[in-house]
VEXVEXRO-981317 format. One record per residue (C-alpha): x, y, z. Coordinates in Angstrom, 3 decimals. Example, Ala and Ser with C-alpha at 12.3 -4.5 7.8 and 13.67 -1.06 7.14 Angstrom:
<atoms>
        x        y        z
   12.300   -4.500    7.800
   13.670   -1.060    7.140
</atoms>
This chain:
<atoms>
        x        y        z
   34.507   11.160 -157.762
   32.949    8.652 -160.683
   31.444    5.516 -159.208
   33.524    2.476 -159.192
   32.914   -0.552 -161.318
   31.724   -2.466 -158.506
   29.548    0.636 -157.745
   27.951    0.885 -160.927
   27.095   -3.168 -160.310
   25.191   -2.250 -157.040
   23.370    0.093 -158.388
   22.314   -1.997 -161.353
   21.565   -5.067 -158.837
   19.873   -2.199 -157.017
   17.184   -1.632 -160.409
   16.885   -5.344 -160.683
   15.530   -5.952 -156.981
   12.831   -3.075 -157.323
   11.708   -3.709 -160.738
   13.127   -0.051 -161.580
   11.658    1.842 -164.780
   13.479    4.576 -165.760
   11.569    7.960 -166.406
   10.427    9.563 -169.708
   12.913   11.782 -171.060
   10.360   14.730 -170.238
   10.480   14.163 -166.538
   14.017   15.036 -166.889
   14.617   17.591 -164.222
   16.819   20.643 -165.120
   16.604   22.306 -161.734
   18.381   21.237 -158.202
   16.754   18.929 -156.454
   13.345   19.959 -154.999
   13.830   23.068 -156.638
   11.876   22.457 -160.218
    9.041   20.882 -160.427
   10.018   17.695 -162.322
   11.346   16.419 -159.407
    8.476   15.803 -157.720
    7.001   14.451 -161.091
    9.777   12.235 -161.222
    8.698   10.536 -157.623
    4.906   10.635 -158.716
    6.115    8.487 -161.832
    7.560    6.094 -160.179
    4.474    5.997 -157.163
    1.756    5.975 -160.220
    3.784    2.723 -161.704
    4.128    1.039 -157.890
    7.697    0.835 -158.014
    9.204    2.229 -154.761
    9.686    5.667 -155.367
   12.361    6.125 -152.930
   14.575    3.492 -153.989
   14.076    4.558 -157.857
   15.252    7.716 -157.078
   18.496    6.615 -155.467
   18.997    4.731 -158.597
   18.112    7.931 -160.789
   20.329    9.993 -158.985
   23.413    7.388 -158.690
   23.377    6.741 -162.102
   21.901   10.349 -163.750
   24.893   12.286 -161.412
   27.809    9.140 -160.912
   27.454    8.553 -157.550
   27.277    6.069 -154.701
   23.879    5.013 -153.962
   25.176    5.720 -150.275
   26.069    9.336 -151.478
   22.531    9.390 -153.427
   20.855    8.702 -150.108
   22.810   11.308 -148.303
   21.968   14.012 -150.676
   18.424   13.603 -151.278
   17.871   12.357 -147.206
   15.608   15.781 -146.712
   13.702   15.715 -150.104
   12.909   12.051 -149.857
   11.348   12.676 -146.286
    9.349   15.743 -147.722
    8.144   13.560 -150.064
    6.763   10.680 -147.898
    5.033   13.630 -145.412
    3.634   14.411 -148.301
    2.045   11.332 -149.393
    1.180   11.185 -146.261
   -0.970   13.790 -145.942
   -2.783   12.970 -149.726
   -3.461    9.468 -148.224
   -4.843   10.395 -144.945
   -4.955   14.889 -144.776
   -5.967   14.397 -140.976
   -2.220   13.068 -140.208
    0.262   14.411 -138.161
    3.779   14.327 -139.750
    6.784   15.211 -138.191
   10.149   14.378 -138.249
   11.508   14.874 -134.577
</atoms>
């Protein structure tokens, strides 16, 4: 179901809080989610600039795929927290991450 007008404001007021910079058409992913590569470009583009990778990607998604940034957030919930155990381990690779 296509985002609502009001929708399509919160995610907009959503880009404007975190400074959001949208991708290079060549980080365009083609694949689902966590399944091609690009994805995890996307999130390294968005970590290399210092904008908050997690919160540019609910933006990507809800506006790339018409959706709620509450629906973006419920679909990309287990990539997002792959992602973060995995900066975690390039910023310290002694860590422990786990989820439970």
């Amino acid at each position: 179901m296509p985002r609502t007008p009001a929708e399509k404001i919160a995610t907009g007021l959503e880009a404007e809080r975190i400074a959001y910079i949208a991708p290079p058409t060549e980080l365009e992913p083609e694949g689902a989610l966590g399944q091609d590569q690009k994805w995890v470009d996307l999130v390294d583009f968005w970590y290399d600039q210092d904008v908050s990778w997690g919160a540019a990607l609910l933006v990507y998604i809800s506006d790339r795929f018409d959706v709620t940034l509450e629906q973006a957030y419920a679909d990309t919930d287990s990539f997002a927290k792959s992602m973060t155990a995995r900066f975690d381990r390039l910023e310290d690779p002694d860590a422990v991450v786990s989820f439970n």
